[in-house]
Structure formats: C-alpha cells, structure tokens
C-alpha positions as CSV (number, residue, x, y, z in Angstrom):
1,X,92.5,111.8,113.8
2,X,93.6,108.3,114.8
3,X,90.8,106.0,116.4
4,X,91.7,103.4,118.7
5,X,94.9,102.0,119.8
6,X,96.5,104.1,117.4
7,X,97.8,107.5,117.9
8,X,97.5,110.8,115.3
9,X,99.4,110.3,112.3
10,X,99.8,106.9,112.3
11,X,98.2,105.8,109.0
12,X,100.5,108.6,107.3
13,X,103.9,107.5,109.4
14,X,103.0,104.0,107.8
15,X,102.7,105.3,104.5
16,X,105.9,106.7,104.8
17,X,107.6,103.8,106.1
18,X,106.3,101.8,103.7
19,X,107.4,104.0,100.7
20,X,111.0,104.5,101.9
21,X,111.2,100.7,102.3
22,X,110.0,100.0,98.5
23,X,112.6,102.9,97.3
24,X,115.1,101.1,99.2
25,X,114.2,97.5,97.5
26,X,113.9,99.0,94.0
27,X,117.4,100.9,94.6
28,X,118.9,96.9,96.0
29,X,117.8,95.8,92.5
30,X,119.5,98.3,90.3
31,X,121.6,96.7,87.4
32,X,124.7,98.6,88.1
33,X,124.9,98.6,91.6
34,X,128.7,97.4,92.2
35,X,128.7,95.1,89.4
36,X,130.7,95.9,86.4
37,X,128.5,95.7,82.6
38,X,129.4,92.2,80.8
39,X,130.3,92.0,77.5
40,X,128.4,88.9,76.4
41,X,124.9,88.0,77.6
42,X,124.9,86.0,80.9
43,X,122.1,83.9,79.1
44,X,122.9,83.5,76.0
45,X,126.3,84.6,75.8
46,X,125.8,86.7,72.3
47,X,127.7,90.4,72.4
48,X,126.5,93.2,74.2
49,X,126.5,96.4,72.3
50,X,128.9,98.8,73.5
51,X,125.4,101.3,73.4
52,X,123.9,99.4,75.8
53,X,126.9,99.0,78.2
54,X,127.3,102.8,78.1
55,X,123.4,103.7,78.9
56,X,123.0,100.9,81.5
57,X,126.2,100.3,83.7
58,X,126.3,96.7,85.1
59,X,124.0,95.2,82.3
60,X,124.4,91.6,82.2
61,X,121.6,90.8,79.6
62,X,121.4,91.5,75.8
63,X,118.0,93.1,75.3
64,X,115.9,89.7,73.8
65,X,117.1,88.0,77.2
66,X,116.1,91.0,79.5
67,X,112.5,91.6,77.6
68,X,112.3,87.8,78.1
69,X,113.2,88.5,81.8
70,X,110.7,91.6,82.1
71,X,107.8,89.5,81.1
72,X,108.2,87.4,83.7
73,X,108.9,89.7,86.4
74,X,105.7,89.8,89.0
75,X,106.3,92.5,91.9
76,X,106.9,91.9,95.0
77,X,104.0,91.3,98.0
78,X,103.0,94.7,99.7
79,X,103.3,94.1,103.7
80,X,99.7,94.7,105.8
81,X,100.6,96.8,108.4
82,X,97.6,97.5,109.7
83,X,96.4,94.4,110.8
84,X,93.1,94.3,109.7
85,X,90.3,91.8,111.0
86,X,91.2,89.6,107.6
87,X,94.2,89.5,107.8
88,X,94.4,88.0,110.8
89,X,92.1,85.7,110.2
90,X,94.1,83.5,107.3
C-alpha cells in the first residue's frame, strides 16, 4: 500500500532500481574489465606474480600496493530517492 503521491509498489520499484544501479557501478569497477593484467606494479613498479595475473585478469597492483589501496577505499554515497522532509531541507 503506497500513501500519498505515490502509487503501490513504489518503495519496492525503488529498491530495485537502486540495486541494479550499484551492480552496475561495482561491475564498471572490475579490474579486468578490457584492460589487459600488468606485469609490474603500476605504483611501485616491482613484478607481478604470474599467480596473481592468472587469478585476477587486468591486475595492475602488486598486492602491498592494492591492500594499501583497499584501506583507503570509502564507498560510494547512496542516492535519497525518496525525498524525505530532511533531505530537502539541507
């Protein structure tokens, strides 16, 4: 039941647009999308093992440069798509 302005399943049609359009994000941001794996670190140019090109395709990081990378990763803002009173108040 939808109150308002609204009409019935509009809360769960959000949802759902909202989950395909993180899946989509997170599948942009895949390491191996179109980019072949490096052979030395793109920071600190020390090898990559073969191991690691074979598991991850695209790599461009050793792994002490991407766990340096990781910890510093923050997600990205979720989008309000409801509107609410406080949002529209900032």
């Amino acid at each position: 039941m939808a109150g308002g302005w609204a009409q019935d399943g509009a809360v769960n049609e959000q949802i759902e647009v909202s989950t395909r359009e993180a899946i989509e994000r997170m599948r942009r941001q895949r390491p191996g999308e179109g980019r072949p794996s490096r052979e030395t670190c793109a920071e600190c140019d020390e090898p990559i093992p073969e191991a690691r090109r074979a598991a991850i395709p695209g790599v461009q990081l050793c792994i002490e440069c991407q766990q340096a990378s990781d910890k510093t990763w923050r997600p990205a803002a979720g989008i309000n798509r409801r509107g609410s009173k406080d949002s529209q108040l900032r």
